[in-house]
N, C-alpha and C positions, 0 to 999 in steps of 0.2 A: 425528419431525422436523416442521417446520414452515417454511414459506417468511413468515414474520411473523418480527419481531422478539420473542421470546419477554422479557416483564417481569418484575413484581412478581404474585404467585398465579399466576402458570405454572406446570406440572408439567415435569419435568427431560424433556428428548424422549427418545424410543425408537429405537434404534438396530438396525438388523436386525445377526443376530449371526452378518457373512458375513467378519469381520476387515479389512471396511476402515477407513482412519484414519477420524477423528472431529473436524472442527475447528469452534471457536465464535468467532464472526467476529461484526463489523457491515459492515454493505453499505459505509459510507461510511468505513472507519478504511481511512487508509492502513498501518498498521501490520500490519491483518490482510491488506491486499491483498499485501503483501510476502510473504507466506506461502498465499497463493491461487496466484500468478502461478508461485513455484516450483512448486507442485503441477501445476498444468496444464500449464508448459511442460518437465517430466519425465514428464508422463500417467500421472499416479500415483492410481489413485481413492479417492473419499474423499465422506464424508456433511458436510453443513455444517447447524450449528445459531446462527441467530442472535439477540445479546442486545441487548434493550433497556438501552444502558450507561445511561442518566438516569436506569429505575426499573429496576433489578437484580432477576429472581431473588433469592428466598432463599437456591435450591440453587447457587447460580453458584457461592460462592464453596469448593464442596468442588472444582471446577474449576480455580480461576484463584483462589488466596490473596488477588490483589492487586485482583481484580474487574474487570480488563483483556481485552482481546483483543488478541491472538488467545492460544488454546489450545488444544493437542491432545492428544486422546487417543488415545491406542493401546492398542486394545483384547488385542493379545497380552499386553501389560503391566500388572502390578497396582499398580503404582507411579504415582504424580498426575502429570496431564496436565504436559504441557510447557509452558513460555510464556517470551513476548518473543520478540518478532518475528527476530529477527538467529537465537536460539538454534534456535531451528525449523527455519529456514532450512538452517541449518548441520547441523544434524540430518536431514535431508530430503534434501540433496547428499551426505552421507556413507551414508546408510543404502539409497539407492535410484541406483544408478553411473550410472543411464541420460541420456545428455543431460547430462553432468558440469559444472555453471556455474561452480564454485571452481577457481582454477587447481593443479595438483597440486605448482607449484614453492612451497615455505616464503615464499621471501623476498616471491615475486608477489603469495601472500597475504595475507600483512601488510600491504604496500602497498594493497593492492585494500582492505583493512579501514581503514588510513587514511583512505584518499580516501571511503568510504562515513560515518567518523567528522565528516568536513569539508565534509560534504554540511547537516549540523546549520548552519552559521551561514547555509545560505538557508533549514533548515524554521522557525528559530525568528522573523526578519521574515515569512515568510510568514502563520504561527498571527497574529501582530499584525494584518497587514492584513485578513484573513480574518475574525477572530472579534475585529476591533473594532467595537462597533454605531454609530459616525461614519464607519465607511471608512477611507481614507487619513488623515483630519483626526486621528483617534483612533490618528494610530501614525506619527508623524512619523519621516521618515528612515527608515520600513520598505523603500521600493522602491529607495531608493540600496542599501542592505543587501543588499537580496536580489540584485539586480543581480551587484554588486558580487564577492558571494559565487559566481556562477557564473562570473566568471572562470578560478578553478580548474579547473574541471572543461573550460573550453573549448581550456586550455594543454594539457590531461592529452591531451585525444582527439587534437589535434595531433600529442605528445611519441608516443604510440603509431601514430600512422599507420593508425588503424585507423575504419570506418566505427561499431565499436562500441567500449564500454570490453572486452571480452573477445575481441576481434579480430574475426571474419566473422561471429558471431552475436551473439544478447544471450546476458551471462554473468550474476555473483552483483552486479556493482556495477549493470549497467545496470538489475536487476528492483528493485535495495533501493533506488534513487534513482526509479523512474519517477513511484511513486503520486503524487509532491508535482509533479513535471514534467508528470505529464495533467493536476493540479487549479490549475492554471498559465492554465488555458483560461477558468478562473470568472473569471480577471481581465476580461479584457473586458468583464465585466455589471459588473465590479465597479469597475472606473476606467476604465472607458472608453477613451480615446488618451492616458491618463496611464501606462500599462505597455505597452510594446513594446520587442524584444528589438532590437538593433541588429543590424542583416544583416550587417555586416562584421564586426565586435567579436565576435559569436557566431553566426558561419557553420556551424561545425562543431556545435555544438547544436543549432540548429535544422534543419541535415541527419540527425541522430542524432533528435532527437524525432519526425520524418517517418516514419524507417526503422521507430522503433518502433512506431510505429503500424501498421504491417505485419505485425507477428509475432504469433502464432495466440495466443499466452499473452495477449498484450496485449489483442489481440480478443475473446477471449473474455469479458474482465471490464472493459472500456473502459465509461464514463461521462462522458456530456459536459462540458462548461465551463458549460452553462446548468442543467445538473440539478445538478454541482455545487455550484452559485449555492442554487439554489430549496434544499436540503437545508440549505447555509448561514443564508439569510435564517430559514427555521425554526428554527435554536439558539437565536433569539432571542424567540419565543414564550412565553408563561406555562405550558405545558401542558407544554414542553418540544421538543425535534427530533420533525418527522414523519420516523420512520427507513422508514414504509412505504410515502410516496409512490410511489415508484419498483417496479413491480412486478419481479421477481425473473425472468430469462429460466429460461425451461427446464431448459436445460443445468447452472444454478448450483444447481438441486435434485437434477436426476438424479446417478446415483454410477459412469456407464461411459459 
């Protein structure tokens, strides 16, 4: 294992052979953090190995086919790591009961999987504003978009009554939506007083993004809106993203 981003002539990490999961992540993919935040907030243990997605491993892709993260392996299993962030997820809540985040009614589910599907028309103005190299200039109409796009979700938390999308605590919608909700914070470096959320229009959001920040899952893998940023501004580099500015806390190498 390794707390670096493992690239290109890296050897595949070693894994102590004590049966716990195995996942291969980068620091900065929301998509693997969707499948981090389950894991910690079930306290389920597990080894983490991370890859440098610009210059891939060779071996990565006897991993991950598609050369993505996240992916897991399970080691009781001889069959190829798991991937896609949703299916993990989903796999992680059925296969470990403790701290159950999916609701066990059919129909609840479905819904709840909706609203995670319509959570897509803020990540995709988001990626524009983010990783265009002009800013806002280079993505016209992204912040009305995104805006926009969270109206749903502020009808939703209303329509439930509830301080969370899963009722008194976070459940599978609030963890699969967060990672784009904390990187919400880079905007400030990033437009300045050109993005702010309306205090009335999105009262219940901005009460729910507070709470979240409260909860141990969250804390444990929380990354600011300025480091963020600085990760950001790196994509844009010749050499590629510095995936290892940011050193690695303790805890995200330890496995208990």
């Amino acid at each position: 294992m390794s707390n670096i981003h493992l690239g290109k002539g890296s050897q595949p990490p070693t894994f102590p052979e004590d049966g716990k999961l195995r996942l291969y992540s980068m620091r900065f993919c929301p998509f693997a953090q969707r499948v981090h935040l389950v894991l910690e907030a079930k306290n389920i243990p597990y080894h983490t190995a991370y890859i440098n997605l610009k210059q891939k491993p060779e071996w990565y892709t006897q991993k991950s086919p598609l050369g993505k993260v996240p992916a897991l392996e399970i080691p009781t299993s001889k069959d190829d790591p798991l991937i896609e962030s949703l299916i993990i997820a989903d796999y992680l809540d059925d296969q470990y009961p403790q701290n159950r985040l999916n609701s066990t009614d059919p129909l609840q589910r479905a819904r709840d999987r909706i609203l995670i599907e319509r959570f897509n028309g803020f990540i995709t103005p988001y990626y524009k504003l983010m990783f265009s190299q002009t800013g806002v200039d280079g993505a016209p109409g992204a912040i009305t978009d995104a805006i926009n796009a969270l109206d749903v979700f502020e009808a939703e938390l209303k329509k439930r009554g509830s301080k969370f999308f899963n009722g008194s605590k976070p459940g599978f919608v609030d963890y699969m939506i967060w990672p784009w909700c904390e990187r919400t914070d880079a905007f400030a470096f990033l437009l300045g007083d050109k993005y702010e959320l309306d205090k009335v229009r999105f009262s219940k959001l901005i009460e729910w993004k507070d709470l979240m920040k409260e909860d141990n899952a969250i804390k444990s893998l929380l990354i600011s809106g300025e480091d963020h940023y600085k990760f950001r501004r790196s994509t844009f580099r010749a050499e590629g993203p510095d995936y290892d500015f940011l050193p690695i806390p303790a805890k995200r190498i330890r496995t208990n």
